[in-house]
VMD Tcl script that draws the C-alpha trace (Angstrom):
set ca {
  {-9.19 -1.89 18.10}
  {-5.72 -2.30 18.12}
  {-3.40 -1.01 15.68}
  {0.27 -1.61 13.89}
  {1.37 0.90 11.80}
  {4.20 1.09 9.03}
  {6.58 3.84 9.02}
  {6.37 5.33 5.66}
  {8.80 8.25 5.42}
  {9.74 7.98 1.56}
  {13.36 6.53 2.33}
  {14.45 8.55 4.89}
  {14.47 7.68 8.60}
  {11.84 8.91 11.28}
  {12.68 10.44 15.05}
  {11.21 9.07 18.00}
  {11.10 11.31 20.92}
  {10.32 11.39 24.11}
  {7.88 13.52 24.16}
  {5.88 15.06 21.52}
  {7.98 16.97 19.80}
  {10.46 16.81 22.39}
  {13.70 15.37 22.66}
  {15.26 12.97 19.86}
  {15.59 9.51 21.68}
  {15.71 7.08 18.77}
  {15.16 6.78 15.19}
  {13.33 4.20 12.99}
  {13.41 3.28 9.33}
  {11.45 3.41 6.33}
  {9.18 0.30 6.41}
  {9.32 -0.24 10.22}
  {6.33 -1.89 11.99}
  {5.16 -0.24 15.16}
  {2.34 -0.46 17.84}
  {-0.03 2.09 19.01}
  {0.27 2.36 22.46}
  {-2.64 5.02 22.95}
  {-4.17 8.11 21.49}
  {-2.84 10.80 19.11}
  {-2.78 14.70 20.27}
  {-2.46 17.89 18.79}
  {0.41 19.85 20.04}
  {0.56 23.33 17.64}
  {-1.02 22.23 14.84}
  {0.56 18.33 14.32}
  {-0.47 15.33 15.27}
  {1.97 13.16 17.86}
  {1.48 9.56 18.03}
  {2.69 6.94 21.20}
  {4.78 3.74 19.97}
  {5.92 2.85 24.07}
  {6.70 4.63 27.38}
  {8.19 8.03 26.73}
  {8.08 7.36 22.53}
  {6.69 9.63 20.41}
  {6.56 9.56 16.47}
  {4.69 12.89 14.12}
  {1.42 10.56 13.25}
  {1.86 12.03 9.67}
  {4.84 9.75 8.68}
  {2.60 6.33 9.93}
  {0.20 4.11 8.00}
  {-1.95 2.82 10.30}
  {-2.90 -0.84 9.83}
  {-5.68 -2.94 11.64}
  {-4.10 -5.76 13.93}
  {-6.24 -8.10 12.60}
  {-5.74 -7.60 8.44}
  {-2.05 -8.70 9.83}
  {-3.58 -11.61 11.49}
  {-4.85 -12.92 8.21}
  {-3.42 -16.26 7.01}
  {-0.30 -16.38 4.95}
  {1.43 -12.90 3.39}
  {-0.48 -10.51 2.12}
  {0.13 -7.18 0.30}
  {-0.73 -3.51 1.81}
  {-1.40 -0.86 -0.75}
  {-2.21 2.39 1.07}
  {-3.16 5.27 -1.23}
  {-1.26 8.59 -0.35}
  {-1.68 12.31 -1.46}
  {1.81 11.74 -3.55}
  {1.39 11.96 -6.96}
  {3.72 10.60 -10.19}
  {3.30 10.87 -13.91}
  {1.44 14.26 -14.02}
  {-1.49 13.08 -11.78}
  {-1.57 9.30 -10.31}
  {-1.79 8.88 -6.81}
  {1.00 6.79 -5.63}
  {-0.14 3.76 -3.81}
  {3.23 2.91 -1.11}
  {2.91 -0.98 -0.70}
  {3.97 -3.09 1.67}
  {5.21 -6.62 0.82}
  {4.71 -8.61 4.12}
  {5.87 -12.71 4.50}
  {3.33 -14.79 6.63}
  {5.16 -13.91 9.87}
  {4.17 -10.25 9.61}
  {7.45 -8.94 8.68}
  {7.82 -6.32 6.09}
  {10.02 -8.09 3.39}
  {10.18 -5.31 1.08}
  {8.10 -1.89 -0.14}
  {7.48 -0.44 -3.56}
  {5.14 2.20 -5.08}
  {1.74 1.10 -6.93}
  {-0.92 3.32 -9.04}
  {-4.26 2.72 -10.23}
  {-6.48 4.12 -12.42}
  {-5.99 6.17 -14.94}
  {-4.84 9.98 -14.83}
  {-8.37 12.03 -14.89}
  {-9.58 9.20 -12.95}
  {-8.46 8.60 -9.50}
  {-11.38 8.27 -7.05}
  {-12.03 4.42 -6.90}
  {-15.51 3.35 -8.01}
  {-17.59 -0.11 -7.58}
  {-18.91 1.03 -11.12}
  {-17.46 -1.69 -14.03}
  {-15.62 0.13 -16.73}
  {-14.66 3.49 -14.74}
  {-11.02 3.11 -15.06}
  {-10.52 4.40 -11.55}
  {-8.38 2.63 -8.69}
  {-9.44 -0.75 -7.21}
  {-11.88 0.15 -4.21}
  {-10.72 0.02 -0.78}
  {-11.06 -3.40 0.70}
  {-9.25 -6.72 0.83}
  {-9.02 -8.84 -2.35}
  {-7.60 -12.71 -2.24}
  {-4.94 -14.02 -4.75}
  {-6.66 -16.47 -7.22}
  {-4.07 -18.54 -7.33}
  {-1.29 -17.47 -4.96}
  {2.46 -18.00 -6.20}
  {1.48 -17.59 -9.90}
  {3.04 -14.87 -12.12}
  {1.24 -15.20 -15.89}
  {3.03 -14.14 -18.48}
  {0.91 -11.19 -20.06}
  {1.71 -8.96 -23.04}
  {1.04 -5.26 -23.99}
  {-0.21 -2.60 -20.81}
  {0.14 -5.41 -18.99}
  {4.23 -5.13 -18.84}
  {4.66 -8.95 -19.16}
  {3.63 -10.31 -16.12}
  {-0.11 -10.30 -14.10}
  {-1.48 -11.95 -10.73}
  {-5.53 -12.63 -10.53}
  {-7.01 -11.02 -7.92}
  {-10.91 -11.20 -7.10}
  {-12.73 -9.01 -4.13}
  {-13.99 -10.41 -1.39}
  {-16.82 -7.47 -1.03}
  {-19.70 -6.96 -3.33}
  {-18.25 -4.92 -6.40}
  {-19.22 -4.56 -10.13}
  {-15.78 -4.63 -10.90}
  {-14.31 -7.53 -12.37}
  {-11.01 -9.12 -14.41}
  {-8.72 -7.21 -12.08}
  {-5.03 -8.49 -11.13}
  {-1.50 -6.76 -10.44}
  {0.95 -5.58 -12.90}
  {3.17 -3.80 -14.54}
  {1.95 -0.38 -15.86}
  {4.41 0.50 -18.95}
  {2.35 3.43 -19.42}
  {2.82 4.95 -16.01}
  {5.03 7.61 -17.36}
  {3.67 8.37 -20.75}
  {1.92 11.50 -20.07}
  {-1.33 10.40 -21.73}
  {-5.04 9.76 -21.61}
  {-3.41 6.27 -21.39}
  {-1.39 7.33 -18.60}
  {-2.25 4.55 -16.11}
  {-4.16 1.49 -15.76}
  {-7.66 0.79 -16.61}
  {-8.80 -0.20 -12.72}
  {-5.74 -2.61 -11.51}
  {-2.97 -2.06 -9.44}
  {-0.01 -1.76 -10.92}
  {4.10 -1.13 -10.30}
  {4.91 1.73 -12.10}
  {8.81 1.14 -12.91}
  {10.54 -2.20 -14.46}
  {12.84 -2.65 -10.82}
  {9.18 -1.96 -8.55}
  {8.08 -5.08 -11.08}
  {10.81 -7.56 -10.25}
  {10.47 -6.70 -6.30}
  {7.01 -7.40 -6.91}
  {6.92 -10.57 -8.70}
  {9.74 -12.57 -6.48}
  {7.62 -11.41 -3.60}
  {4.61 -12.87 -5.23}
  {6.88 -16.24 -6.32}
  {8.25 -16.75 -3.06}
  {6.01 -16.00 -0.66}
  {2.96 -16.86 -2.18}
  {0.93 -13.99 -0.76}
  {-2.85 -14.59 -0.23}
  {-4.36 -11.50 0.64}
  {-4.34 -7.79 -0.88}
  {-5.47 -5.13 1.10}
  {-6.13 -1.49 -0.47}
  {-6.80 1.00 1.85}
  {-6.65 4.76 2.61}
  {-4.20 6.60 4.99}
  {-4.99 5.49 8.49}
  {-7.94 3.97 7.65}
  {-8.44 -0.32 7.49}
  {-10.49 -1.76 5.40}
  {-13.55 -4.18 6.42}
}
mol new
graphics top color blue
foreach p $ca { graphics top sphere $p radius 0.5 }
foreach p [lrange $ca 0 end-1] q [lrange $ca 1 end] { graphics top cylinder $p $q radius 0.2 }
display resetview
């Protein structure tokens, strides 16, 4: 299987070396896309990934992505779920906004769920995070006005996997930082600040994005 990855280093820049752990040779930036050129290894304890001849990045600071998800028509969205957490207990889901030509156009942070409630379930009515697995747009290019925990704006989404969830979409979580049962949303996905929100929806306006994949670190969905 071959595999891109996203650098996803929080902001700051990554080393490439030229050997693991070795010798600084180059350095990338947050939101870079990257090919696997072979296998990881273990040198003391961390994990050293190939990107070329003589390139070496710590696997730790990659999101692995399946060649193929990228291969699927028209943009698409990448939520990846991470250990980071926000808000007193949400698990931060670092997105990638990608245009139809595979280029990263832009990256904000997503949660899911509520707090209390983060393991994703098929099971309607769990308020956990969407499962893992790709979703399609229901109508691609549409922003809908939408009031309340909704922040004002929502995008259908429906899964293309057997689920018992239903009425799910991408939003705006006003409640992200409330510190409450509330804290969250009740199974969407959802940007937790009012700037992450406008990225979002002018990515969703102008690119039209068909696809939304939500998957775990270095694993792709099927």
């Amino acid at each position: 299987m071959n595999l891109t990855a996203i650098v996803t280093t929080y902001g700051d820049t990554l080393n490439v070396r030229s050997t693991p752990n070795g010798e600084i040779v180059d350095v990338l930036e947050n939101g870079t896309q990257v090919t696997i050129t072979g296998d990881s290894v273990n040198i003391e304890g961390e994990m050293w990934t190939p990107i070329g001849i003589n390139r070496w990045v710590a696997t730790s600071f990659l999101t692995m992505i399946n060649s193929e998800i990228l291969n699927l028509p028209g943009a698409k969205i990448i939520a990846t779920q991470t250990p980071e957490e926000i808000a007193g207990g949400l698990n931060v889901y670092q997105t990638q906004l990608i245009d139809q030509t595979g280029k990263i156009i832009d990256q904000v942070r997503c949660v899911s769920g509520r707090i209390g409630h983060q393991i994703p379930s098929d099971e309607s009515g769990s308020q956990t995070p969407l499962p893992f697995g790709i979703y399609t747009f229901d109508a691609p290019g549409i922003v809908e006005d939408a009031p309340g925990e909704f922040g004002g704006v929502w995008s259908a989404i429906t899964p293309t996997f057997p689920t018992q969830r239903v009425g799910l979409g991408l939003h705006y979580d006003p409640s992200a930082f409330s510190n409450s049962s509330q804290t969250g949303t009740s199974g969407c996905l959802a940007t937790p600040t009012i700037e992450e929100r406008e990225i979002m929806t002018a990515f969703i306006l102008q690119y039209q994005p068909t696809h939304l994949i939500v998957q775990k670190p270095d694993e792709t969905p099927t």
